[in-house]
N, C-alpha and C positions, 0 to 999 in steps of 0.2 A: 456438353452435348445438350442441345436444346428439343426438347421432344414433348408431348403433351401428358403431364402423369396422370395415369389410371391405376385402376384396381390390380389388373392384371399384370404392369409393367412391375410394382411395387411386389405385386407375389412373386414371379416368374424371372421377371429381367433386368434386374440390377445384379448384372455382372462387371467385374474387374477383366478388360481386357488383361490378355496375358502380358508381363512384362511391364504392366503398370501397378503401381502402389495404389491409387485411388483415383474416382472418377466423380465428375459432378452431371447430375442429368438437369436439366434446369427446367422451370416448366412455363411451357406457352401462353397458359393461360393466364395464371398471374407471374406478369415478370419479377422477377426478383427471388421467388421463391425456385429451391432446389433440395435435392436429396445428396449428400456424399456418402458415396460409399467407398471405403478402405476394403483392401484387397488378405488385411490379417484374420486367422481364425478364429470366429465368433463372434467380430464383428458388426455390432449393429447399424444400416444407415441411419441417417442421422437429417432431417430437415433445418434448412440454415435458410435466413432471408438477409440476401444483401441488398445492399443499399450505401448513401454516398453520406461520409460525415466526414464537415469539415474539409470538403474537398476529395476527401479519398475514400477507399472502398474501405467495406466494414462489413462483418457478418454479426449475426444475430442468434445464437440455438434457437430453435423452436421445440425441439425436442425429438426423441425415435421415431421411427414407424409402430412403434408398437406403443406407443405413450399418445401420436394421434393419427388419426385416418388424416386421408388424402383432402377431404373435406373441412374438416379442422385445421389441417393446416394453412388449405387458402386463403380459411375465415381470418385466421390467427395472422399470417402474412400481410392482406389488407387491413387489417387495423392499424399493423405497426408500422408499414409503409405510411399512413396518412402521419403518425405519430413522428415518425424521424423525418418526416418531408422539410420542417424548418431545418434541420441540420444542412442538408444538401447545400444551402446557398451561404452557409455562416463562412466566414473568414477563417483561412486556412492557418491552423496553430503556427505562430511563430517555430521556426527551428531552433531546437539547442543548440547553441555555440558549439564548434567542434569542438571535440574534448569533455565537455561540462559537464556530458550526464553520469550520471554514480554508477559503479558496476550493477549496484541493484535492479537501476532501473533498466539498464542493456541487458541483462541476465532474465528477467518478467518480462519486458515487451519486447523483443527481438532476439536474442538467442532462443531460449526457450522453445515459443513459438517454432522457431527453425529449425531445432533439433528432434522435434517431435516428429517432424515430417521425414528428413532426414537421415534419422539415426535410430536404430533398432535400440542402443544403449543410452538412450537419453537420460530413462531412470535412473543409472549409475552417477553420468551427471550431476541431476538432480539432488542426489546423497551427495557425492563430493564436495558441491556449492554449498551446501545446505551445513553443512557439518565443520566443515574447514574454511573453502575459500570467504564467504559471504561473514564470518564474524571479523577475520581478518583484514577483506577488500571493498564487501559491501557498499559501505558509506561513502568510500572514495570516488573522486570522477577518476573517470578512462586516461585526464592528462597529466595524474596526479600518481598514479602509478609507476615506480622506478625498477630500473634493477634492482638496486640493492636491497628495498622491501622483496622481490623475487627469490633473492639470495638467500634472505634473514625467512622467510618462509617454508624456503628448501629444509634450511638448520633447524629450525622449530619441526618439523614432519619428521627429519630424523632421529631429532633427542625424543620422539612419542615413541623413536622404536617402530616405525613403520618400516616396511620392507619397501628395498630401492626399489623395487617395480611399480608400489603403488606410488612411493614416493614422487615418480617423473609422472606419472598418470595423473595425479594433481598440477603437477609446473604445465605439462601439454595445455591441457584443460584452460589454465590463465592465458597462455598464450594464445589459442585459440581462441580467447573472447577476443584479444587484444588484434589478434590478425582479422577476423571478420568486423571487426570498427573499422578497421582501416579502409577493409575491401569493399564496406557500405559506407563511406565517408562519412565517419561519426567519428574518427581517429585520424594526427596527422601522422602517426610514427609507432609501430609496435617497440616499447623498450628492450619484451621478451626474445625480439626475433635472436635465433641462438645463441638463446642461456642456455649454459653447459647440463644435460643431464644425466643422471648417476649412470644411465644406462649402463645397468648391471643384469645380465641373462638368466633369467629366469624358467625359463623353461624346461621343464621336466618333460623329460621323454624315457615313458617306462613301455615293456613291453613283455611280453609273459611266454614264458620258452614252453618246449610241447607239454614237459611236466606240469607245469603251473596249468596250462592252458587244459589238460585233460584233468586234471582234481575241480577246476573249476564248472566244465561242462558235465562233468556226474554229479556234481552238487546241483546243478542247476537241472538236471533229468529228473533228480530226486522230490525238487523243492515244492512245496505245497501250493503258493500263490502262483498257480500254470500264467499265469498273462503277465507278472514280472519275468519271471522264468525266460519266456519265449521272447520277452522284449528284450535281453539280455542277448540271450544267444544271436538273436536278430542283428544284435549291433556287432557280435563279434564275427558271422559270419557274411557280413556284408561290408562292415567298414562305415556303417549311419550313424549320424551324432545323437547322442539323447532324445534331442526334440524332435530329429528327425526318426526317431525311433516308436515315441511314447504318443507320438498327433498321427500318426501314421493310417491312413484311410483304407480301404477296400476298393475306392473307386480311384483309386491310382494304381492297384497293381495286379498285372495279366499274369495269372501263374503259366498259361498257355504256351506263352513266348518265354515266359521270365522275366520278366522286366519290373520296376518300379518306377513310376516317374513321381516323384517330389516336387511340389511346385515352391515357387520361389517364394512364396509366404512365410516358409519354414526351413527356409535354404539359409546359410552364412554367405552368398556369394548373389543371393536374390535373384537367382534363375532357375528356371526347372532344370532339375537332372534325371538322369537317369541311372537308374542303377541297377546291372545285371544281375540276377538270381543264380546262385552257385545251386548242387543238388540239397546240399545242407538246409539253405533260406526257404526253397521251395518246402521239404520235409517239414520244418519247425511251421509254415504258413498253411499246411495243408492241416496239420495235427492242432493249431490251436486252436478252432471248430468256432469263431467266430465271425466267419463270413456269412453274408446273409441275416445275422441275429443281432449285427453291427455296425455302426460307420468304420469305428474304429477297428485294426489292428490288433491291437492290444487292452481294450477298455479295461477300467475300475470295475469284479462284478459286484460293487455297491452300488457305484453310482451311474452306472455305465459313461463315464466320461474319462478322457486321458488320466492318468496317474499326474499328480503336481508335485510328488518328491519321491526319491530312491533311496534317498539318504541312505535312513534305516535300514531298509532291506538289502540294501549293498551293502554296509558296516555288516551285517547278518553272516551274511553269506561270503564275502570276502577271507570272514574268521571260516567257515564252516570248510573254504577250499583251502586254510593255511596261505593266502596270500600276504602279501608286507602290506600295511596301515596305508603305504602311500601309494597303493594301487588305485587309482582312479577308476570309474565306469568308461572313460575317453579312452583311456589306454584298451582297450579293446579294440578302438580304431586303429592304433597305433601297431596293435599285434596284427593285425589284420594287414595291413601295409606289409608290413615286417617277415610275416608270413611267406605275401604272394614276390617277394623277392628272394627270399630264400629258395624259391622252389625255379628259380634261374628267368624270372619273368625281370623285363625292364624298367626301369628308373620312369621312363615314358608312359607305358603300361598302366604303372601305379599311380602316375598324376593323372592322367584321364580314367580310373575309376576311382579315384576321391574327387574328382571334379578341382583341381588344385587350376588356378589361370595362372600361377606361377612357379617353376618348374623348381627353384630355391625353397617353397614350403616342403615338396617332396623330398629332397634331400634328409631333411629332418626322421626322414621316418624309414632312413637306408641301414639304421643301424641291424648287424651282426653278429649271431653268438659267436663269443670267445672260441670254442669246436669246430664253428667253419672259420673262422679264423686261420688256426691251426692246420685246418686241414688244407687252407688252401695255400696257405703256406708248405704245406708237404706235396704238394702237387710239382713243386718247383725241386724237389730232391732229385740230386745228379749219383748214379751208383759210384763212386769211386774207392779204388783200392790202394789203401795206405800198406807203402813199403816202407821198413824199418830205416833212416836213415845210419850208413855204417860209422865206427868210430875211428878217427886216424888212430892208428898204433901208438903214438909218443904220447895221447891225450889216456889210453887206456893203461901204460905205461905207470903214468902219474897218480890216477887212479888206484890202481895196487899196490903203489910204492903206499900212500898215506893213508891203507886200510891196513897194511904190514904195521904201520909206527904208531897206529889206534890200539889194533887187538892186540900186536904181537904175532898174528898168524894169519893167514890167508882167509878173506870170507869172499861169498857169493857176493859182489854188487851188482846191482841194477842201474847201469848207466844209459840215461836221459841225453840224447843227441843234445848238440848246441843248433838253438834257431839259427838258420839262414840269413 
């Protein structure tokens, strides 16, 4: 968006359309120069000066808005506009040979970069490569890579004793440098395209039956940290994720109507939802006396900013309600699901208030106590009345003859019809 930056734009109007990740405002006065702002929370923009090197585009930090005014920045942009002006006309870097470049360098100047933009999990990435793939692939070019070093990679991840989930989370990971070479023509052939993975299920799906689920919510009426407390309950009586729990604002939610709307900054699915207020949500949001004194929901009252870990205080209080170790804070979503299907609500129902776009993740969350089980298995009971079936004479004959040549005398037998 090309527009002319002022004072006031820089205070007031760098917003992220909705549904977008980031925006660039560019500015008219000095071309080149622009502000990006990303749409994540507490995000600073950021002043960048493009300009052409080597033939192609290139940015430059300049630094925050808060590191320069609007005025420093222009000065700063024309200086290093006149500075990089020779680049502009220099001869455009020969191309690597397809194949030739080393995963390192595809992984530093071009995935990287990509994934940042891209992928909320870049970080995890970045640890994977960092730790495993790059001592391993690093030095390799993209054409020098086989299966069998694939194979022999896999084996080594297993004998560390890594669990198969992380195990393919790594093989993906290669593959997918190997498929975007191809798909930016820096590769003629991914070797990985399907190499077999352990794909082994991992997933835990716990859910907390009424018992569990009332020891835990006295504990949690009880507990002293009220804004862990209430972010807790919040999660269980709405079905919100962590994040969507603990960044949770005041200016997303109408206790009027009920509603919550989440925006897609802090969404897994990176749209805004919405999320209706049970009478429960609304009670815990009225009682936690943080509106008006807060952006936030739930703040730290140390530092008034979101909580950055539970850990502890879950490990706490998990022990305090008698839950099992491997009770997750998730699984409260999970009970929550699990919940509003018990009480004879739709499979449908429960994908449109988890916001699921695919009807197969709700499945996951259909499980059943054993109780209804049973019971609904006894809904199927037919009354029928068993009549004794009779014994021919010559079979009850036989009968008595060979209790006479046991005892000696006559006894009571109990004779068992012959199946049909």
């Amino acid at each position: 968006m090309i527009v002319e930056l002022s004072k006031q734009l820089i205070e007031t109007g760098l917003v992220v359309p909705e549904g977008k990740q980031r925006i660039e405002f560019c500015d008219s006065v000095v071309p080149g120069l622009l502000i990006e702002v990303r749409s994540v929370a507490g995000a600073v923009p950021v002043y960048y000066l493009r300009f052409k090197r080597n033939g192609k585009t290139a940015y430059d930090r300049l630094g925050t808005i808060r590191d320069l005014t609007l005025t420093q920045a222009r000065k700063l942009a024309t200086q290093k506009k006149v500075e990089y002006a020779p680049l502009a006309k220099a001869a455009p870097e020969a191309k690597t040979a397809v194949g030739q470049m080393t995963l390192d360098t595809f992984w530093t100047e071009h995935y990287l970069p990509f994934a940042k933009i891209h992928k909320r999990s870049w970080a995890r990435d970045e640890s994977m490569y960092r730790l495993r793939i790059q001592p391993k692939f690093g030095d390799k070019k993209l054409a020098e890579i086989t299966r069998y070093q694939g194979q022999q990679f896999q084996n080594a991840l297993t004998e560390e004793k890594m669990s198969p989930a992380s195990n393919d989370h790594h093989l993906k990971l290669l593959k997918r440098f190997l498929s975007l070479a191809v798909q930016w023509e820096m590769l003629e052939k991914n070797v990985l395209a399907r190499f077999p993975l352990l794909l082994v299920d991992n997933q835990v799906e716990n859910y907390l039956d009424d018992a569990a689920l009332q020891r835990l919510m006295t504990v949690l009426q009880a507990y002293p940290n009220r804004m862990i407390a209430s972010a807790l309950m919040i999660m269980a009586t709405t079905g919100v994720r962590y994040a969507e729990a603990v960044f949770g604002r005041w200016d997303e939610v109408n206790l009027e109507n009920g509603t919550w709307r989440i925006g897609g900054d802090r969404n897994k699915s990176k749209r805004q939802k919405i999320v209706y207020l049970n009478d429960s949500a609304r009670q815990i949001l009225e009682q936690v006396g943080t509106q008006g004194k807060s952006v936030y929901l739930f703040p730290n009252p140390d530092t008034g900013k979101p909580f950055t870990n539970l850990a502890k205080p879950w490990a706490r209080i998990r022990k305090l309600a008698q839950l099992s170790e491997k009770t997750r804070m998730h699984d409260l979503r999970h009970t929550y699901a699990t919940r509003i299907l018990a009480a004879g609500r739709s499979l449908f129902e429960v994908q449109k208030l988890l916001h699921h776009a695919d009807s197969k993740t709700t499945l996951r969350y259909s499980h059943i106590s054993e109780q209804q089980l049973r019971e609904a298995a006894s809904a199927a009971t037919v009354n029928i009345q068993l009549v004794p079936t009779p014994t021919p004479p010559g079979a009850q004959a036989e009968v008595n003859a060979s209790a006479e040549n046991e005892s000696g005398k006559m006894s009571n037998v109990v004779c068992f019809p012959k199946a049909a």
